[in-house]
C-alpha positions as CSV (number, residue, x, y, z in Angstrom):
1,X,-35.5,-10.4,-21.4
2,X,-36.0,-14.7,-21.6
3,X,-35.2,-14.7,-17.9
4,X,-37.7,-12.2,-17.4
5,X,-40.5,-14.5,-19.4
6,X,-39.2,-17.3,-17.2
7,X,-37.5,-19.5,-20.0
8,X,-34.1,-20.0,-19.2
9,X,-31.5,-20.1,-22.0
10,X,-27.6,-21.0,-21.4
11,X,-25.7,-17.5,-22.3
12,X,-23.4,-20.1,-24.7
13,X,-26.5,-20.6,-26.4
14,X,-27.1,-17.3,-27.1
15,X,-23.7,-16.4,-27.8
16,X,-23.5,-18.8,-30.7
17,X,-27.2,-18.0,-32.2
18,X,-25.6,-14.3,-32.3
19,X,-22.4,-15.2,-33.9
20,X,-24.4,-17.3,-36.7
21,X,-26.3,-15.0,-37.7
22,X,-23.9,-12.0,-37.3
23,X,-26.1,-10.1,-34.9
24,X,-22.7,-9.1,-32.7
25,X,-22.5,-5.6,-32.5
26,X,-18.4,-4.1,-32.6
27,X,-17.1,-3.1,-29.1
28,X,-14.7,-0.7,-28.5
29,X,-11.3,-2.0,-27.1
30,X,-10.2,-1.4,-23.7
31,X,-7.2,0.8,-24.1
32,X,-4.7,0.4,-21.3
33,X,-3.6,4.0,-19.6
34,X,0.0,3.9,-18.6
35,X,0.7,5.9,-15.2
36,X,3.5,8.1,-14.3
37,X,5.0,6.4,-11.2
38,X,8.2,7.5,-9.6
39,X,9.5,3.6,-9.3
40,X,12.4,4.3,-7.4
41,X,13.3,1.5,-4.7
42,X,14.0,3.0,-0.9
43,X,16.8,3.4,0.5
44,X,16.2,2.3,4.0
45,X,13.7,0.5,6.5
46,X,10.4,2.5,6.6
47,X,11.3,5.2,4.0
48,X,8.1,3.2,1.6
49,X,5.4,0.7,3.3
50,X,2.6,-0.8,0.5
51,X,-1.2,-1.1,2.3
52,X,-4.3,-3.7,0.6
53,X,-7.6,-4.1,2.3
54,X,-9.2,-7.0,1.2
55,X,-13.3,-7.4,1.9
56,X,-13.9,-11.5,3.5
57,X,-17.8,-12.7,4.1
58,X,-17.9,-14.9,6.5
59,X,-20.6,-17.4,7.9
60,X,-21.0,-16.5,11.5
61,X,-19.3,-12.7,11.9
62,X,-20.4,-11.1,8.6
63,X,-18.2,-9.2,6.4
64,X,-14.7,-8.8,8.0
65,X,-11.9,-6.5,6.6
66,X,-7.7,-8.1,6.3
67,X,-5.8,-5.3,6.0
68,X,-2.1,-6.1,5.2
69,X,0.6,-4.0,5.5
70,X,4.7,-4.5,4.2
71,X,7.8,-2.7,3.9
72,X,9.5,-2.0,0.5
73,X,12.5,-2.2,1.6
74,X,12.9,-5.4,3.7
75,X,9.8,-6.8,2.4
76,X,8.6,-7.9,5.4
């Protein structure tokens, strides 16, 4: 809302002003879920591979996409 009126305000600022007068409302934690995985390592070459796509923006081609790809067993 002050960025809105055009006075700008560091967010440290603000922060601090909050926790003096104890305006900071309680947040609920973040609770970590635990997954089921089957963790078991392969056996032989190609049985498991692993896959990321990761999103690059570039300067002169745009967005580009690096897609990496590696084998669990000889990780390679």
């Amino acid at each position: 809302m002050l960025r809105n009126s055009g006075i700008h305000v560091n967010i440290k600022t603000v922060r601090r002003i909050i926790r003096k007068h104890n305006l900071a409302l309680p947040y609920a934690k973040h609770k970590n879920r635990t997954r089921n995985r089957d963790l078991t390592k392969p056996e032989n070459i190609n049985a498991l591979w692993e896959t990321d796509i990761h999103y690059i923006s570039t300067v002169n081609e745009g967005m580009v996409y690096l897609m990496s790809i590696k084998d669990c067993f000889s990780k390679r």
